[in-house]
N, CA, C and O atoms as a GROMACS GRO file, in nm:
protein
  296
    1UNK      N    1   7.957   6.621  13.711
    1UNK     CA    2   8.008   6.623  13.575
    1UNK      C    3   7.905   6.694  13.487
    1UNK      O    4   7.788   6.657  13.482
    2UNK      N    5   7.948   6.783  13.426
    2UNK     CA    6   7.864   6.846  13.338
    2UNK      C    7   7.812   6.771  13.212
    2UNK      O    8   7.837   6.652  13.195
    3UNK      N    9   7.741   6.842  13.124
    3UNK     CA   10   7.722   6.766  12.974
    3UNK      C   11   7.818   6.778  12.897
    3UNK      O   12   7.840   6.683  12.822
    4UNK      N   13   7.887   6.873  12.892
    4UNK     CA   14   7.994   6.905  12.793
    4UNK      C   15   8.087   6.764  12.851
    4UNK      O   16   8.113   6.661  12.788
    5UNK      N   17   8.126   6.800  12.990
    5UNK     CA   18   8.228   6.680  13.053
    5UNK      C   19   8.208   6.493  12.986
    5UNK      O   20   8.277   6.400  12.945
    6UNK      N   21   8.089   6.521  13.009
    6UNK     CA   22   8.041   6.357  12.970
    6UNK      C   23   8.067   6.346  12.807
    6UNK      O   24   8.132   6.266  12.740
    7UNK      N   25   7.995   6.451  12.775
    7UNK     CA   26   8.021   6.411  12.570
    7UNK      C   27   8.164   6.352  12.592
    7UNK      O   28   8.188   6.232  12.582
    8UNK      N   29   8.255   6.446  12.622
    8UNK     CA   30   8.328   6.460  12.610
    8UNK      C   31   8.450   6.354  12.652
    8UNK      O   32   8.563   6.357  12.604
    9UNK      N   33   8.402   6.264  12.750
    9UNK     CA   34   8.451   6.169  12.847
    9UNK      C   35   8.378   6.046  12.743
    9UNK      O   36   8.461   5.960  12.712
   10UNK      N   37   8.294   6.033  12.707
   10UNK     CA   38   8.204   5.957  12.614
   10UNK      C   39   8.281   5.964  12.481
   10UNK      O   40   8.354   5.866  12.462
   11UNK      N   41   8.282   6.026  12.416
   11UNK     CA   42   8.419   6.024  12.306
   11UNK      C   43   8.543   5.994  12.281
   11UNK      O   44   8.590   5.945  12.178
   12UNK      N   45   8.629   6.043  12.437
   12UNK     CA   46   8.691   5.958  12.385
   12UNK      C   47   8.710   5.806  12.452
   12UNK      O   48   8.814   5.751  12.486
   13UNK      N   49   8.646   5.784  12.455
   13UNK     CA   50   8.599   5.629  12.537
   13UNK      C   51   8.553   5.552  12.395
   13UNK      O   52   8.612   5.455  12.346
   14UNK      N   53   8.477   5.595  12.360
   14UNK     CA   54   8.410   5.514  12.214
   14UNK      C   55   8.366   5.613  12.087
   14UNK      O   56   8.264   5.676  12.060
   15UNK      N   57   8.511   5.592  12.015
   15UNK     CA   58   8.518   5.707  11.872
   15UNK      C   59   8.442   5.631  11.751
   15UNK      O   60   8.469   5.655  11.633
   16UNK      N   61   8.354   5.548  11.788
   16UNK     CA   62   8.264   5.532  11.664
   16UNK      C   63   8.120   5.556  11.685
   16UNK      O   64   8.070   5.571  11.796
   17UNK      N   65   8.048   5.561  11.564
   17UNK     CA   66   7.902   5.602  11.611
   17UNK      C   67   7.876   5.739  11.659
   17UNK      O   68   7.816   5.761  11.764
   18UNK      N   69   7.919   5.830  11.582
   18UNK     CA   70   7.889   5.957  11.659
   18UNK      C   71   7.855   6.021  11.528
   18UNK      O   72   7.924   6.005  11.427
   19UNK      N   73   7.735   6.101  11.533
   19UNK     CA   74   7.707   6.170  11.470
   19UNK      C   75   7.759   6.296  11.468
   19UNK      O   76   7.834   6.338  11.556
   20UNK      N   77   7.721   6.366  11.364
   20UNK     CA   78   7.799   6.517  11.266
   20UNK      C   79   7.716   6.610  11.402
   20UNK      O   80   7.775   6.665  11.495
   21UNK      N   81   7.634   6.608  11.389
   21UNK     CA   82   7.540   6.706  11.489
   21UNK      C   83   7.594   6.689  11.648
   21UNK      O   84   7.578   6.789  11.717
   22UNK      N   85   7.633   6.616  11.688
   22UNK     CA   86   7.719   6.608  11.851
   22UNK      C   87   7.843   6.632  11.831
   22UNK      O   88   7.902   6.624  11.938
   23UNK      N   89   7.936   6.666  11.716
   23UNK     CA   90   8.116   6.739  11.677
   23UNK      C   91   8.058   6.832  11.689
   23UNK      O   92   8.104   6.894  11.786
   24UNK      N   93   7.942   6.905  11.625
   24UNK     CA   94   7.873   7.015  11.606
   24UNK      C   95   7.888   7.079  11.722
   24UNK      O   96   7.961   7.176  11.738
   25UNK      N   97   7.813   7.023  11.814
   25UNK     CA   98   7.750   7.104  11.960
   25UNK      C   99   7.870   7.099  12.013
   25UNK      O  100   7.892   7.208  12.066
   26UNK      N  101   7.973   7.017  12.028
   26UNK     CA  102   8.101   7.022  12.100
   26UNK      C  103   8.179   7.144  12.050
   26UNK      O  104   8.219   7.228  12.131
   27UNK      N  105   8.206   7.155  11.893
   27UNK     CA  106   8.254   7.251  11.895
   27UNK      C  107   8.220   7.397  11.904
   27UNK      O  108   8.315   7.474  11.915
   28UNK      N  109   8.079   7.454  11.900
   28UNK     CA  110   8.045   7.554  11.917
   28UNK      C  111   8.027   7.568  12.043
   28UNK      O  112   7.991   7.682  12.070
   29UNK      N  113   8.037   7.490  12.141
   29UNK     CA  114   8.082   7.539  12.260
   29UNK      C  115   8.171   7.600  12.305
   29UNK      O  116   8.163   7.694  12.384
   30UNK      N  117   8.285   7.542  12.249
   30UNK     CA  118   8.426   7.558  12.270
   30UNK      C  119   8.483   7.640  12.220
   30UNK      O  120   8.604   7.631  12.199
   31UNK      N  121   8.384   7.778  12.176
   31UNK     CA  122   8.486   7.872  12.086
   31UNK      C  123   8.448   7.897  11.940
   31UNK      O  124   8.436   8.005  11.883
   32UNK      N  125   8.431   7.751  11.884
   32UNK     CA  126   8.466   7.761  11.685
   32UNK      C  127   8.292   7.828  11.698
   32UNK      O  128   8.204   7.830  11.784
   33UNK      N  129   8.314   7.885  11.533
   33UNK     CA  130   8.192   7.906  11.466
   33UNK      C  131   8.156   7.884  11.331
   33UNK      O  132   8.249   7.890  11.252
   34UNK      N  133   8.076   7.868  11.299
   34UNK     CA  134   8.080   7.783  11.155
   34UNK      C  135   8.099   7.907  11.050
   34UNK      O  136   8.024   7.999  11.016
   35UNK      N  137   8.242   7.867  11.010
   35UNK     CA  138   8.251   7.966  10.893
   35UNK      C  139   8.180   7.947  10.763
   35UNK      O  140   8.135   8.052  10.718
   36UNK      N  141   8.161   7.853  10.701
   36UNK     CA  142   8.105   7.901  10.564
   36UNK      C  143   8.057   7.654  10.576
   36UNK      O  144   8.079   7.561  10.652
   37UNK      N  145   7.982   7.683  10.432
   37UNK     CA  146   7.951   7.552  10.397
   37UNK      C  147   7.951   7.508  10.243
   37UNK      O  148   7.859   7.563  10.183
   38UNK      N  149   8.004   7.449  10.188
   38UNK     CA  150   7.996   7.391  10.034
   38UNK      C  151   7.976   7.259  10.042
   38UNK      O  152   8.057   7.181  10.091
   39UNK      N  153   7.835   7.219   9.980
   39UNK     CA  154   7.787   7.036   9.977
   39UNK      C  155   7.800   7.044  10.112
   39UNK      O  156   7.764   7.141  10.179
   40UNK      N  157   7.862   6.921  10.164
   40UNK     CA  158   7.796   6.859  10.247
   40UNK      C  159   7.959   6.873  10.354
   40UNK      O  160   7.966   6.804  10.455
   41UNK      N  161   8.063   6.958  10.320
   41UNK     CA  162   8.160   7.014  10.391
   41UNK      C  163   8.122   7.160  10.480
   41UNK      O  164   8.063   7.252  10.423
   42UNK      N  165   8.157   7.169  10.603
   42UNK     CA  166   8.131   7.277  10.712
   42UNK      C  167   8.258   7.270  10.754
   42UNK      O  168   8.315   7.169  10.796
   43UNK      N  169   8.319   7.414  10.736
   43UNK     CA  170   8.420   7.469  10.834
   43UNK      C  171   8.372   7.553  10.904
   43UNK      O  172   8.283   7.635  10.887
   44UNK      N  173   8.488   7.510  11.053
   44UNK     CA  174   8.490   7.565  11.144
   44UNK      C  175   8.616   7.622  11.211
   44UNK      O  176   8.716   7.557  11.241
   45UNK      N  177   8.594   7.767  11.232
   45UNK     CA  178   8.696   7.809  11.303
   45UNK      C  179   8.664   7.970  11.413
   45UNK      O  180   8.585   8.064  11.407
   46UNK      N  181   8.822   7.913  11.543
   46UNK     CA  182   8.824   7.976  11.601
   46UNK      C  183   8.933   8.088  11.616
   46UNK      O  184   8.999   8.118  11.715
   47UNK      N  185   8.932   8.145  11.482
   47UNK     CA  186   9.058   8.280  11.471
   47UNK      C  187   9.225   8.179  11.486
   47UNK      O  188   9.316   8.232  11.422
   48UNK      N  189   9.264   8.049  11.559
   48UNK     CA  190   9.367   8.011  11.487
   48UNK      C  191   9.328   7.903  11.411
   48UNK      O  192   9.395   7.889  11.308
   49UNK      N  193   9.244   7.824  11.429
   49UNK     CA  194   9.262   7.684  11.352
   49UNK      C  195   9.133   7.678  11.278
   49UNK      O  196   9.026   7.711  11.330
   50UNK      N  197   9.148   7.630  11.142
   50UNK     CA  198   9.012   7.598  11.068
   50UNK      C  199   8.982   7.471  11.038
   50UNK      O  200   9.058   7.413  10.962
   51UNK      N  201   8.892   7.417  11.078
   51UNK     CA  202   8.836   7.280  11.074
   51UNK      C  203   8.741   7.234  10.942
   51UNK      O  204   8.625   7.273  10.927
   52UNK      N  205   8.801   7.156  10.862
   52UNK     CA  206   8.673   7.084  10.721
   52UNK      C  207   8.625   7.005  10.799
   52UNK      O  208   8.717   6.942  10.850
   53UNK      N  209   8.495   6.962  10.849
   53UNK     CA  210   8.429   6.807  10.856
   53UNK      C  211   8.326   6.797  10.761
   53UNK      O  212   8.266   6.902  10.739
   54UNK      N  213   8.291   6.700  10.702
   54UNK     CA  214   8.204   6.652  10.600
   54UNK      C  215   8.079   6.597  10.678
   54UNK      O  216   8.106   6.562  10.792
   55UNK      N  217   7.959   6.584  10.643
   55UNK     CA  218   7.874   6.593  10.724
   55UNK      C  219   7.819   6.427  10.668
   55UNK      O  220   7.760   6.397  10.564
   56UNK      N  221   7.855   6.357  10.759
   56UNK     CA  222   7.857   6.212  10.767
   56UNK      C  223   7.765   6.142  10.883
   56UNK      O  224   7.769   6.190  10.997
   57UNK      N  225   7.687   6.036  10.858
   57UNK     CA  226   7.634   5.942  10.987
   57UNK      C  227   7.728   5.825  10.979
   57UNK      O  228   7.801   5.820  10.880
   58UNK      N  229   7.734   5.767  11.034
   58UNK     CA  230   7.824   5.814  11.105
   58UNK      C  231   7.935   5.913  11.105
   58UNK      O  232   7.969   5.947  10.991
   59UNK      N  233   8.010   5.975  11.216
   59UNK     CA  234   8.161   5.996  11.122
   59UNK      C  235   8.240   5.927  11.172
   59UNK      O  236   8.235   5.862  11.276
   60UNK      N  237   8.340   5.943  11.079
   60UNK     CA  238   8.486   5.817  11.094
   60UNK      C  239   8.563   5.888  11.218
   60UNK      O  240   8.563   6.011  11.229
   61UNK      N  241   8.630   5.801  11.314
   61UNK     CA  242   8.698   5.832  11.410
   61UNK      C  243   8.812   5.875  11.436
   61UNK      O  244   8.877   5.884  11.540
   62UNK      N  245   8.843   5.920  11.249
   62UNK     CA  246   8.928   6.036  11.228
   62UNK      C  247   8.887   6.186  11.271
   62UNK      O  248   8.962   6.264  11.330
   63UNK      N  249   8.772   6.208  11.237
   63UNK     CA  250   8.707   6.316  11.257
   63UNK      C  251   8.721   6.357  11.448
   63UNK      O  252   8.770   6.462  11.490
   64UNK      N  253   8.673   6.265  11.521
   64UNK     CA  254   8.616   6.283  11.617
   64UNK      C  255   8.779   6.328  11.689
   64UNK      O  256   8.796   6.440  11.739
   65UNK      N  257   8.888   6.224  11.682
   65UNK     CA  258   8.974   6.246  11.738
   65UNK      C  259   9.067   6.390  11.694
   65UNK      O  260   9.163   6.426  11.761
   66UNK      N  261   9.023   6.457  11.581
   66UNK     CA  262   9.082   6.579  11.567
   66UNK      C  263   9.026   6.651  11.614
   66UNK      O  264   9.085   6.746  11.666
   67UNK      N  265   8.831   6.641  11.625
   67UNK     CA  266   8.745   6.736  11.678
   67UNK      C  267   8.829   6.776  11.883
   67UNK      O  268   8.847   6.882  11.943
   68UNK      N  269   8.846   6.680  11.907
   68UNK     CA  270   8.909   6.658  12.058
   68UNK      C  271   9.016   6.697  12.061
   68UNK      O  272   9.045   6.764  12.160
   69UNK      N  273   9.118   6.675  11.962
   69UNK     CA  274   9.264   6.758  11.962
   69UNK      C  275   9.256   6.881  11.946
   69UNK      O  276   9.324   6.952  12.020
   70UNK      N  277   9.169   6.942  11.845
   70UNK     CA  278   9.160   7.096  11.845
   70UNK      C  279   9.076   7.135  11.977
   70UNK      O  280   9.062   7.257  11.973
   71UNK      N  281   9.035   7.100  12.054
   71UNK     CA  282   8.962   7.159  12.164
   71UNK      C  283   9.051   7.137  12.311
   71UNK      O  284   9.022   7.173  12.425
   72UNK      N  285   9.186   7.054  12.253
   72UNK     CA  286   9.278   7.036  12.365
   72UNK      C  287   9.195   6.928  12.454
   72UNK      O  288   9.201   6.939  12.577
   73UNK      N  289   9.158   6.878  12.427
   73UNK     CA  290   9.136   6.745  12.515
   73UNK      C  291   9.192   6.589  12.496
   73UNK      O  292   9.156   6.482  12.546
   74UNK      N  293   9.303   6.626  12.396
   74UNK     CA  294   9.391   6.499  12.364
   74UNK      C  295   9.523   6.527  12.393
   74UNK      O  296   9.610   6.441  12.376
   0.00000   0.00000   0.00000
């Protein structure tokens, strides 16, 4: 199992407690790139879909479970 596999298997197993900086690394793996930043909002996108996340410690497990739907793993 790779690292990506495990984050990834690790998320969605337990969607709380995850920091802004590990959506981060997941999604710039997967394609997105950080388009632009205002305060403490970062979008991300990969030519179809653009992603707002707010840059939170925790983030809410709203976040995480869209971060996983846009990467097709839900």
């Amino acid at each position: 199992m790779s690292k990506k596999e495990k984050l990834i298997y690790e998320l969605k197993n337990n969607q709380t407690n995850v920091r802004f900086e590990i959506l981060e690394k997941l999604l710039l793996a997967n394609g997105f790139i950080l388009k632009g930043v205002k305060g403490s909002h970062h979008q991300f996108g990969n030519g179809k879909l653009l992603l707002t996340l707010p840059y939170h410690k925790p983030m809410k497990p709203f976040y995480v479970k869209l971060v996983l739907k846009s990467i097709g793993e839900i």
